[in-house]
Each structure stands twice: as C-alpha cells, then as structure tokens.
C-alpha positions, 0 to 999 in steps of 0.5 A: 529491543530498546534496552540493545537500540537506544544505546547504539542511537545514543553513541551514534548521536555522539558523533555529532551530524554524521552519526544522526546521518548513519542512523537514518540511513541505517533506519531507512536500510531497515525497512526498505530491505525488509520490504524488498523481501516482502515483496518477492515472497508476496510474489510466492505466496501469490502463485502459491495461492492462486495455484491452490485456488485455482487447483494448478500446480504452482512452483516448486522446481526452482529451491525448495518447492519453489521457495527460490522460484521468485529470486531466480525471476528477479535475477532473470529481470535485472541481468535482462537487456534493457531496451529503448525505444529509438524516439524515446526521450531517454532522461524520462524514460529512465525517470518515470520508474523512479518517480513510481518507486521512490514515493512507494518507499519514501511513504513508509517513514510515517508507517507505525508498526507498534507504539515505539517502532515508527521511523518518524512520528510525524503529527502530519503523517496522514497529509503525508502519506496522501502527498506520496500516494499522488506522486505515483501517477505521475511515473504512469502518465510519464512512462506512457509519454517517454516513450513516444508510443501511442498504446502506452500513451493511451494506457497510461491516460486511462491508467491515469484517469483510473488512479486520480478517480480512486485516490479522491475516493481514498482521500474522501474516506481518510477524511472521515478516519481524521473526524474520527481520531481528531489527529493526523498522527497514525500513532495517535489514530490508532490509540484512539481506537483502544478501549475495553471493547475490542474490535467494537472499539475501531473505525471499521464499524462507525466509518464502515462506507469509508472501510468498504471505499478504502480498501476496494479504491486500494485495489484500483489505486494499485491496479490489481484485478478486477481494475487492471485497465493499465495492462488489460492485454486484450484491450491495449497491450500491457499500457505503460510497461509496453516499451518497458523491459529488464529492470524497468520493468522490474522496478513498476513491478516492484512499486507496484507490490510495495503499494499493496503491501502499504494498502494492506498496512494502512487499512488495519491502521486506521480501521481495524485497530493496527497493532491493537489486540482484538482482544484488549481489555478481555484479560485474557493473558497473552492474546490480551497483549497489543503488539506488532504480530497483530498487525502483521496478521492483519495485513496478511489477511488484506494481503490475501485479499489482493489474490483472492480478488484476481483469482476470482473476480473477472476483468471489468469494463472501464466505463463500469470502473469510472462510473463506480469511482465517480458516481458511486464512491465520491458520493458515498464518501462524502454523505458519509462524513457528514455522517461521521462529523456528526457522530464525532459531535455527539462524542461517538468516537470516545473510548467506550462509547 
C-alpha cells in the first residue's frame, strides 16, 4: 500500500502548497466518507442485532433483506422538510448541529489505524482527542436554547449535566492510560502495550477501574441506553432534537453514532492493544502478525456492545445516572491513579513486567 501512496503524496508535494492542500482534502475524503458509510451499516447492523436479540423480524423489504433499508432512511431525512420554529434564533438554530458534528469528524485525525496509516501523528493527540470530545456538549446545550422551547431546554440542561459528568470521569481514566504509556501520542500508547505476553501485556488489566469507567462513561457520554435522559420520551419528550426535523436531525443522529464508533476505537487503543495481535510473540504464523484487522475486530466487538446494552439494560433514573458519575466514577478514577503512578514507579508498565 506505501509502495502505490508515497508516490502519489510525493508528486502532489511537487506542486508546491496546492498539492500539500490536495493531499489533506483527499486524506480527509478518505476517512469521512468511509465513516459516514460506517455509520449507515451501523445503523443496519443494529436493527439486525436487536432484532435477533429480541427474536423480531428486522428489515428485509427495502434491497436485499434490508441491506438498503438505512440509505433509503437517509434519503428520507435529507429531502424532508426542515422546519423552524418561529421564536427560533435562526443562525443558532443552524449552528448547533454543526458544532455536534464538526468535533465528531475532526477527532479522527489523530486516530491511528495501524503503525503507518494515521492522518496526524500528533504527539499531543490524547489532549487533542479530549479537547474535540468537549465541544459536543455545546451543540446539545445550544440546540435546546435556539429553539426558544423550554422541553428542549430542559432536555438539553439535564443532557448537558449528563456529558459534563461522564467526560471527567473519562478525562480521569485517560489520565491513567497517560501514567501508564509516559506519552500523548496514541501511536506511541499503543506500542507501549507490545510484549511477548499478548493480552497480558495491555492496559486492560493494571488500569482495569479506568478500562470499566472508560468505556461505560463512553456510553453516557454519547447517550445511548441505559443514560439516554436527553431523549427519554416518557419523561421530556425527545430533548434537544424536539424542534428538530429533516437534516438537522440527521445530522445529531449522525454524530451521534460517529461517537460510538470513535468510542469503540479509542477503547482498543488504549486499553486493549489497538492494532496489537493478541497473539504477539506466540510465533504463531499468521495470527502472530499486528495489523489493522485486529482493530477493527475490536472495535466490532465494543460496537456490538452499544446494542447489546439498549437491547438489555432498562432506562435508568437520572439521579441514579449522576450519583453514578459524580460519587461513583470520579472517585473511582481518581484513587485509581494514585494506584497507577505508583506502579508506573515500580516500573509496572515496561515490556514484560
């Protein structure tokens, strides 16, 4: 693959500064679009799931048992009919789904897919995956002002209170993983997790708290079951998205999923080994070699997760939802990092040890 693309960067790079441009729009194109697709069969594949857990029939009319069944909604969404409210704010109320959106996508720059296919090595990437993640929150709390409706107000404070709990919980057990690697470079995080003992060798098991915190504070972070209080329809109609319709909805829906996909990427990454074989150092041919498939089986696993919780888990309260994050979590995370610095010390986290 770099024998075909260094080449072509290297004649795009003779054209002086539109050829550098051309090459990161085209980088850029190249993860978005694949993403956006991923999103669509993750919609799929989540029907399909639940549908099986749940023994229902899911969709099969629209192409091939379904296979076009999420396209066909998309199209449904974007040629629908956008409505504003008439006391709406109309810049804001444009703005707030692109301020959920824009640090959905812009996060995957610094997301490595193998040692040598990253769209920026940065060596401050975790500080810049935690500054993206922020952003979201502020599309929530301003699709619930814009719209000068006060149940999309109210649902957009308690989603808001909701995200900011959770993502310090997060930022806590990310912490840790930085103890652990002695970088910010999510390349460098995951080679620090390579050794001759396979899985024995990752973060999952000294900074397990902090694997447990990460990835259930993933799943309130991005609202999913059983932390959806944005749009708990029993309770306060559907939050932010209530005066939303057409490709403003489509576009939170779309961030929203594109966060669970990057929430099941950065798991593996820095817990579970990333694109590290499980079974490294074994000498087993084949299945011994590191590559990008064993992320992506990683991250189909955690993706399956998101499912397996809204197929199984009930809605739960919302003071149950913050007294975990706040009393719980917090906490938790931060004892725990005593807890890692510690081993960090002793020299724990050395290849082999």
């Amino acid at each position: 693959m770099d024998s075909v693309i260094d080449p072509f960067h290297a004649w795009l790079e003779s054209f002086g500064a539109v050829g550098t441009v051309t090459w990161l729009v085209l980088m850029i194109v190249a993860i978005c679009v694949p993403l956006i697709l991923a999103v669509a069969f993750y919609v799929l594949w989540e029907r399909k799931l639940i549908g099986w857990m749940h023994v229902r029939v899911g969709p099969k009319y629209v192409g091939f048992g379904g296979f076009l069944q999420t396209f066909a909604d998309v199209f449904k969404l974007l040629f629908k009919e956008m409505l504003q409210p008439a006391a709406a704010s109309p810049f804001l109320y444009r703005l707030a789904p692109l301020l959920s959106l824009v640090p959905a996508l812009a996060v995957w720059a610094v997301i490595p897919f193998d040692a040598q296919v990253v769209l920026s090595n940065a060596n401050a990437g975790l500080l810049y995956i935690l500054a993206m993640t922020s952003l979201g929150v502020y599309g929530v709390i301003l699709a619930g002002w814009a719209t000068n409706s006060k149940y999309a107000l109210l649902g957009a404070m308690r989603g808001a209170a909701q995200m900011v709990a959770y993502e310090i919980a997060m930022g806590f057990s990310l912490v840790g993983v930085m103890l652990a690697a002695g970088s910010l470079n999510l390349t460098e995080i995951v080679m620090a997790q390579s050794g001759n003992a396979g899985p024995f060798e990752w973060f999952w098991l000294p900074l397990l708290p902090l694997f447990v915190i990460y990835f259930v504070s993933g799943v309130a972070e991005t609202n999913r079951l059983p932390f959806d209080m944005v749009e708990g329809e029993s309770e306060i109609t559907g939050g932010h998205l209530v005066e939303y319709s057409g490709a403003g909805f489509a576009l939170f829906f779309l961030a929203e999923y594109a966060n669970m996909i990057l929430i099941s990427f950065l798991v593996p990454i820095f817990f579970l080994g990333g694109w590290l074989s499980p079974f490294q150092g074994m000498g087993i041919p084949l299945l011994s070699v590191d590559g990008w498939w064993w992320l992506i089986a990683k991250v189909l696993f955690f993706a399956s997760c998101f499912i397996w919780f809204r197929a199984s888990f009930p809605r739960y309260r919302y003071d149950q939802i913050m007294r975990l994050g706040w009393k719980v979590f917090v906490p938790l995370a931060i004892v725990w990092i005593a807890v890692v610095a510690v081993m960090a010390y002793f020299g724990v986290f050395e290849p082999g040890q």
